[in-house]
C-alpha positions as CSV (number, residue, x, y, z in Angstrom):
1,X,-15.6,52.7,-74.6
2,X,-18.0,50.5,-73.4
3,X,-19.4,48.0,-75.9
4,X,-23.3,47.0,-75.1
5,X,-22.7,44.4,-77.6
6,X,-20.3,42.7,-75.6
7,X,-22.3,42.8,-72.3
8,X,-25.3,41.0,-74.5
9,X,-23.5,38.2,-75.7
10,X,-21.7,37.8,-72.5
11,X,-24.7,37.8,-70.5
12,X,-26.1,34.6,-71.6
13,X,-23.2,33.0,-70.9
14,X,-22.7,34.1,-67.6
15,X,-26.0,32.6,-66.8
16,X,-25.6,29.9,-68.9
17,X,-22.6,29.2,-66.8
18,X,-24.3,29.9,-63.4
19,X,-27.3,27.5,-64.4
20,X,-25.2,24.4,-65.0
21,X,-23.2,25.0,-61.7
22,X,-26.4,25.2,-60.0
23,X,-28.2,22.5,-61.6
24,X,-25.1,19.9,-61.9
25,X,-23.0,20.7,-58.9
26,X,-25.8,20.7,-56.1
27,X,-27.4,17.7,-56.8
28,X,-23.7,15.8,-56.8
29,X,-23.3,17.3,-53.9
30,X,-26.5,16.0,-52.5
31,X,-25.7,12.3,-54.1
32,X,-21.8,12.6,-51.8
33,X,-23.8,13.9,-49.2
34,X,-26.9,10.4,-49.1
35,X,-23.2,8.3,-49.8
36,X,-21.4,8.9,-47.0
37,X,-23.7,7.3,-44.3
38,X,-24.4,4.3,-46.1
39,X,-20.7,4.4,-46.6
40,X,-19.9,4.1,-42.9
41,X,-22.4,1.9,-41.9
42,X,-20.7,-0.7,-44.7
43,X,-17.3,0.2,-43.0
44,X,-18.4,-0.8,-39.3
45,X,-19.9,-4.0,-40.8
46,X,-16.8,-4.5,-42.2
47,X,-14.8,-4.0,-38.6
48,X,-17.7,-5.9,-37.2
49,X,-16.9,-9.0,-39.2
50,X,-12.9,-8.7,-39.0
51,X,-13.4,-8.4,-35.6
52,X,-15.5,-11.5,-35.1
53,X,-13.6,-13.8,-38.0
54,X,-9.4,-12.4,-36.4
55,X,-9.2,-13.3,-32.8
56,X,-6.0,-11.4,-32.5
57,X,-7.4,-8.3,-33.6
58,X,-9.8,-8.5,-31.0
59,X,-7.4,-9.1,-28.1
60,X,-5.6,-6.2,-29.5
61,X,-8.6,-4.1,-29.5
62,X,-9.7,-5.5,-26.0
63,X,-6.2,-5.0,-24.3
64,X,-5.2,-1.1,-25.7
65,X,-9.3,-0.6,-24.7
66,X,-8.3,-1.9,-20.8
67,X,-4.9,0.1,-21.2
68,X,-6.9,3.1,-21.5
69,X,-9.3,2.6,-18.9
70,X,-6.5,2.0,-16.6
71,X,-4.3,5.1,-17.4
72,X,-7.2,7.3,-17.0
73,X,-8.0,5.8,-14.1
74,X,-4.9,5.1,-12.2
75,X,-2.3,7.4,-14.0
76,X,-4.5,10.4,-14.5
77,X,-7.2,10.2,-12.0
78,X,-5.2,8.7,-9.6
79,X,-7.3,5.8,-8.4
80,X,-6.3,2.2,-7.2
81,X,-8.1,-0.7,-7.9
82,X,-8.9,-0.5,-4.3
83,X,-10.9,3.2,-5.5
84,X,-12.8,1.2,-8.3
85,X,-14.1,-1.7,-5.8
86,X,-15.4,0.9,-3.4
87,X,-16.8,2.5,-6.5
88,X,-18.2,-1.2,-7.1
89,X,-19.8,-1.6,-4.0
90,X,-21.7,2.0,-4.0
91,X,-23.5,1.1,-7.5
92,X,-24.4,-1.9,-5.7
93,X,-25.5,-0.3,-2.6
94,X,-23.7,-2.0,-0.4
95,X,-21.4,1.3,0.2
96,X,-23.2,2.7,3.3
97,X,-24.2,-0.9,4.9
98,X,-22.3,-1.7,7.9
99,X,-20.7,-4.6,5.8
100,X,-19.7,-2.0,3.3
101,X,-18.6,0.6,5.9
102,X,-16.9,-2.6,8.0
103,X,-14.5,-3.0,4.6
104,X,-13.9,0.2,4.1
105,X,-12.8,0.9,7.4
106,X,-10.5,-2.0,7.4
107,X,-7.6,-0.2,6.2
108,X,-7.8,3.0,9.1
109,X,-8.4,0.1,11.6
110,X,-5.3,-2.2,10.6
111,X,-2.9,1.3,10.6
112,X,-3.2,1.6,14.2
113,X,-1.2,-1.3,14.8
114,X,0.9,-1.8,11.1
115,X,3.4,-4.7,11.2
116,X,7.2,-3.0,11.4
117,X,9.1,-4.5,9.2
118,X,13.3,-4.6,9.1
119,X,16.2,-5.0,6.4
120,X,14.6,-8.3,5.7
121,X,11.0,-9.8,6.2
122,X,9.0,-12.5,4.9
123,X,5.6,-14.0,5.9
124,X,2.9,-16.0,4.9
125,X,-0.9,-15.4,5.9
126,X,-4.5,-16.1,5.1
127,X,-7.6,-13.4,4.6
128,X,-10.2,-15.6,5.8
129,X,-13.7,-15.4,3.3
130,X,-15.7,-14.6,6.6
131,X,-13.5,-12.1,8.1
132,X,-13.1,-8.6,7.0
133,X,-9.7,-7.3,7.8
134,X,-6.8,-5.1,5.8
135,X,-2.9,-6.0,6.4
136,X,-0.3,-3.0,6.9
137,X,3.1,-3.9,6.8
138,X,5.4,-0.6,7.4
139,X,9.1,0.8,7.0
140,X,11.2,4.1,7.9
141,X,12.9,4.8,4.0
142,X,15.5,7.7,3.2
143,X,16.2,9.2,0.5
144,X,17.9,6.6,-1.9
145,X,17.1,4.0,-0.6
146,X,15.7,0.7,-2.5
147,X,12.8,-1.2,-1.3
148,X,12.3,-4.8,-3.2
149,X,9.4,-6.9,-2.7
150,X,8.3,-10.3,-3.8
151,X,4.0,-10.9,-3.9
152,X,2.7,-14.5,-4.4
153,X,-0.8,-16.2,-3.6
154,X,-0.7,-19.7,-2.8
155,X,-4.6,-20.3,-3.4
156,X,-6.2,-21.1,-6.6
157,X,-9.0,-18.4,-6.2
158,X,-9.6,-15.9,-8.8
159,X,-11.0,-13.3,-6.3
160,X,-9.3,-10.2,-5.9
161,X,-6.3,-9.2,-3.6
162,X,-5.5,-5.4,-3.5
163,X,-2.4,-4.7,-3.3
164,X,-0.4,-1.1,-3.0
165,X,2.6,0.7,-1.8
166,X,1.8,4.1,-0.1
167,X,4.0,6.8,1.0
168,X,2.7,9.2,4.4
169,X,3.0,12.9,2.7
170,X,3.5,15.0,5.6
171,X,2.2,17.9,4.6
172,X,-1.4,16.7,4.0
173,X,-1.3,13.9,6.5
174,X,-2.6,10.9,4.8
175,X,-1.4,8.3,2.7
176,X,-0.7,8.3,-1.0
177,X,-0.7,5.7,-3.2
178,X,2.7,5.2,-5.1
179,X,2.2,1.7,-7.2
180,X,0.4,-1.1,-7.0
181,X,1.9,-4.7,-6.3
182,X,1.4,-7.5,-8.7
183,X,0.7,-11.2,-6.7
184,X,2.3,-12.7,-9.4
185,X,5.8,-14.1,-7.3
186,X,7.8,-11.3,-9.5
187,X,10.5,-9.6,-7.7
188,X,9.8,-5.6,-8.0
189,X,11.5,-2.6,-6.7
190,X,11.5,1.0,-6.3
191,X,13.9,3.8,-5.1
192,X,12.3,6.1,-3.2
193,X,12.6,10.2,-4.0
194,X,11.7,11.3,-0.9
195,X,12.5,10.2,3.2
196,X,9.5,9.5,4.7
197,X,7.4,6.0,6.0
198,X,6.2,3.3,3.4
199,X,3.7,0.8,3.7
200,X,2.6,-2.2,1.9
201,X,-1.3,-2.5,2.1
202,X,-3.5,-5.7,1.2
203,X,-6.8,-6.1,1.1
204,X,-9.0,-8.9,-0.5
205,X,-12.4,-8.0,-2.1
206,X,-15.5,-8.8,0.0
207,X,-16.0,-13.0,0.9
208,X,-12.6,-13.5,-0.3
209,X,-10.5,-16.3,1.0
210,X,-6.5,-15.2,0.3
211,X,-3.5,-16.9,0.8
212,X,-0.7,-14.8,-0.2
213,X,3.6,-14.8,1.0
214,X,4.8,-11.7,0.9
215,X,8.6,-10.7,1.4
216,X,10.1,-7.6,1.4
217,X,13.7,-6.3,1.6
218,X,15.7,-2.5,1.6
219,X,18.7,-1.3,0.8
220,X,21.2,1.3,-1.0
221,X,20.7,1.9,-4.3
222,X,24.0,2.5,-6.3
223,X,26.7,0.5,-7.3
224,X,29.3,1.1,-4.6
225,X,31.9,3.6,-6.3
226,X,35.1,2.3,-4.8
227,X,36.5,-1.1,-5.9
228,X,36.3,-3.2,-2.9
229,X,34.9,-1.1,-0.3
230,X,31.8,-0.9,1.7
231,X,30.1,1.7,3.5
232,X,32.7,0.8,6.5
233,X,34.8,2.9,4.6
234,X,33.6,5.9,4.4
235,X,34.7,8.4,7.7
236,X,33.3,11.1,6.9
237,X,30.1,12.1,6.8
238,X,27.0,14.0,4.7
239,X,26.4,17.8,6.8
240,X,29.8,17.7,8.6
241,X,31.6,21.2,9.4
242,X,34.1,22.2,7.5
243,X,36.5,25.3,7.4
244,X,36.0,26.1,10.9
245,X,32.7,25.9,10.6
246,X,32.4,28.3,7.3
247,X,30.7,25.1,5.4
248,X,29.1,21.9,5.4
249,X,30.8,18.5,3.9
250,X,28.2,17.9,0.8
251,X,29.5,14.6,0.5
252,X,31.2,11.5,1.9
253,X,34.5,10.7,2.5
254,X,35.2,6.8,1.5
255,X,38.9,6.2,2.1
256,X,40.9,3.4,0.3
257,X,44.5,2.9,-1.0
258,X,45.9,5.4,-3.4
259,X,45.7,4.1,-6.9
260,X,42.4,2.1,-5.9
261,X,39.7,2.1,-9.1
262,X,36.6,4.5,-8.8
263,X,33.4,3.2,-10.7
264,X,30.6,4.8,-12.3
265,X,27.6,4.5,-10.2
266,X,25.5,5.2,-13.0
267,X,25.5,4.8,-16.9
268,X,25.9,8.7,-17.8
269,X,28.4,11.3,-19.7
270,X,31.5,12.7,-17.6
271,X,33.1,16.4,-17.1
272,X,36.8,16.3,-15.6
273,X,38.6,19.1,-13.8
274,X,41.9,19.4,-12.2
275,X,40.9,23.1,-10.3
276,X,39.3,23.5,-7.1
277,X,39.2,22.4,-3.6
278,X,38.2,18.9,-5.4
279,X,41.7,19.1,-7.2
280,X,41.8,15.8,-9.4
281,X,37.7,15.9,-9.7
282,X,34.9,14.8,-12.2
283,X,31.1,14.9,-12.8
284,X,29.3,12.1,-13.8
285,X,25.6,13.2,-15.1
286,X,23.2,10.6,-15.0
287,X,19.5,9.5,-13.6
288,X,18.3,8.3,-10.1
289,X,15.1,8.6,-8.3
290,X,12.9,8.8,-10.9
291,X,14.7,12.1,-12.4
292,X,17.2,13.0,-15.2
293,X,20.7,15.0,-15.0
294,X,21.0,13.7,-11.2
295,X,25.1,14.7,-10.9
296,X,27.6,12.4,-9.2
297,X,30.5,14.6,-7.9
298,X,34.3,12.8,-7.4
299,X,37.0,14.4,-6.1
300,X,41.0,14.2,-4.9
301,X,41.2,11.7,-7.5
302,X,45.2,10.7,-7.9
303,X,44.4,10.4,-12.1
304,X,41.6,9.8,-14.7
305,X,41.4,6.7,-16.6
306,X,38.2,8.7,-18.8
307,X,38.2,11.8,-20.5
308,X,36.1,14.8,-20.8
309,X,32.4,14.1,-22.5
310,X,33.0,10.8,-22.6
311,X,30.1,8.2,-22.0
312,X,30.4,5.6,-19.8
313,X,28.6,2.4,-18.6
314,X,27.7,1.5,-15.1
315,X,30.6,-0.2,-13.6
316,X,33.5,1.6,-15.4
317,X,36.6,2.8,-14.7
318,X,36.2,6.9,-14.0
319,X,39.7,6.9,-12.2
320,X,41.4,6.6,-9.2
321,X,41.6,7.6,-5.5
322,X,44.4,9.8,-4.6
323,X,44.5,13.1,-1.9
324,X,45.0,16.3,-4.5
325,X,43.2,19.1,-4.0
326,X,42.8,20.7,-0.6
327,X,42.8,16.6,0.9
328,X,46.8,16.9,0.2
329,X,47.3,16.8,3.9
330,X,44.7,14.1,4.4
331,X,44.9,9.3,3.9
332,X,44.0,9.0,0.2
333,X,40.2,8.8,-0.2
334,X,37.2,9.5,-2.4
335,X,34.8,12.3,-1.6
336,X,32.2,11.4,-3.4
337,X,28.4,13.2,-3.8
338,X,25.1,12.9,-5.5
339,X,23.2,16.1,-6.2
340,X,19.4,16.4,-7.7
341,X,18.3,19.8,-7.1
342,X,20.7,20.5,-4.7
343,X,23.2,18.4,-2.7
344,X,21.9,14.8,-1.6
345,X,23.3,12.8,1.6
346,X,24.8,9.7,-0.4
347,X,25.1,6.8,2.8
348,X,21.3,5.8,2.2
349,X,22.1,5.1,-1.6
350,X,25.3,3.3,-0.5
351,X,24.0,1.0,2.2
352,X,24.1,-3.0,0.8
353,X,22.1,-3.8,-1.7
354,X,19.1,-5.6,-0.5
355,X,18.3,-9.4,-0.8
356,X,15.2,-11.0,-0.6
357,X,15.4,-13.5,2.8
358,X,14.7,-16.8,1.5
359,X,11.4,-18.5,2.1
């Protein structure tokens, strides 16, 4: 039964209750509220005067601050420093002057006639500070292949030298920017994805007097996977008919004594199999061009010196050449292929390493 008694003396405290939540909670909420901004204007003094009394925090700050800039930038927005300059010069309005127009152009101009460049090149050249003039130097690279460079100045000048390598994408025509080249005398290198032409482009920044040496070299890529053998080896090759014709050789054929060690190319985990066409044969699963679980394939191996899902370090022992398989008929040899979404021609990564000629 409901007790009116109850509802009167609970009344009162209900409001009671409600009055000191409204008259003690809101105004502390105010006083957190009026806190918070003097609060963060004390913390940023704080930073303000860490900053200015620890050096080495503000380097820190400085450099991650220039990290940033230059991965959303280069990495994201896919500019060069070459981009930001022309950037530079169209704040100043310099842009669309012919001295502007003159620099940007000096790139398209110094394409017609790029410098070819072998195996093995090395030069040494000056931008002069009243000429305005780019400097192509340009190579044919497969698949696989390594290119090594070496970029010094010999001047004192704090000016700038842009500095790229470019790759000609066919299907759009123009040049693409792949990394940019440090003038620092540090020997760099890259292993190309895809076959197509290269280029090394320099350019100095407006009035800028350069001297620079720049030497470049190309090459295979992999550790050579027979002990003792070079690409004279091999006699068979990548795309070759086989079966009367039925299939194509998706490998090389690099022919040595039986018994002769195979290497690991790569560092990598291996699958062995003794079925097959390959007979004696084994996968080793690594990385090359840039991308992970590239597969190296050997096969009519005589025996394995590794077993199955082991790892293995670049340079060991996988096993040794030998003709089982459907190569029973056939001098001992190694068939050996890469394959990275499909099957690879191996002889570009293969060729000699490359060596920097000396200066």
């Amino acid at each position: 039964m409901h007790d009116p008694r109850k509802t009167a003396n609970n009344q009162p405290a209900a409001e009671s209750a409600t009055a000191r939540k409204s008259t003690g909670q809101l105004p502390q909420q105010r006083r957190k509220r009026a806190v918070w901004p003097w609060l963060f204007v004390v913390l940023l003094a704080l930073l303000v005067v860490l900053l200015a009394v620890r050096d080495d925090l503000r380097q820190s700050l400085t450099a991650k601050s220039e990290n940033a800039a230059h991965y959303l930038a280069f990495d994201l927005l896919g500019w060069s420093p070459r981009t930001v300059f022309v950037w530079r010069l169209r704040l100043a309005g310099l842009l669309d002057s012919p001295l502007g127009q003159q620099w940007v152009g000096a790139v398209e101009r110094a394409s017609e006639k790029p410098i070819a460049v072998a195996d093995q090149y090395r030069t040494s050249k000056t931008f002069a500070a009243d000429q305005i003039e780019a400097h192509i130097y340009q190579l044919a690279l497969q698949q696989g292949e390594k290119i090594l460079w070496q970029l010094s100045r010999s001047d004192a000048a704090d000016n700038r030298l842009y500095a790229s390598l470019q790759q000609y994408r066919s299907d759009s025509g123009e040049w693409s920017n792949i990394t940019q080249l440090d003038a620092d005398g540090t020997t760099q290198s890259r292993t190309v994805a895809e076959s197509a032409d290269y280029r090394i482009v320099l350019q100095p920044e407006l009035f800028a007097k350069v001297e620079y040496s720049l030497a470049l070299a190309s090459g295979g890529s992999l550790l050579f996977p027979v002990e003792n053998a070079s690409p004279r080896d091999i006699g068979g090759g990548f795309g070759a008919p086989r079966g009367g014709g039925a299939r194509a050789h998706h490998g090389v054929d690099i022919f040595a004594k039986r018994g002769t060690p195979v290497r690991a190319v790569v560092a990598g985990r291996v699958r062995t199999g003794t079925a097959g066409i390959g007979g004696k044969h084994l996968w080793l699963t690594g990385s090359t061009l840039g991308l992970g679980g590239t597969r190296y394939y050997y096969a009519h191996l005589d025996s394995f010196a590794v077993e199955s899902g082991d790892k293995v370090q670049q340079g060991e022992i996988l096993g040794y050449v030998g003709n089982t398989g459907n190569a029973k008929n056939t001098p001992p040899h190694l068939h050996f292929g890469i394959y990275a979404a499909g099957p690879v021609d191996p002889l570009p990564f293969l060729k000699p390493e490359p060596v920097l000629p000396e200066g």
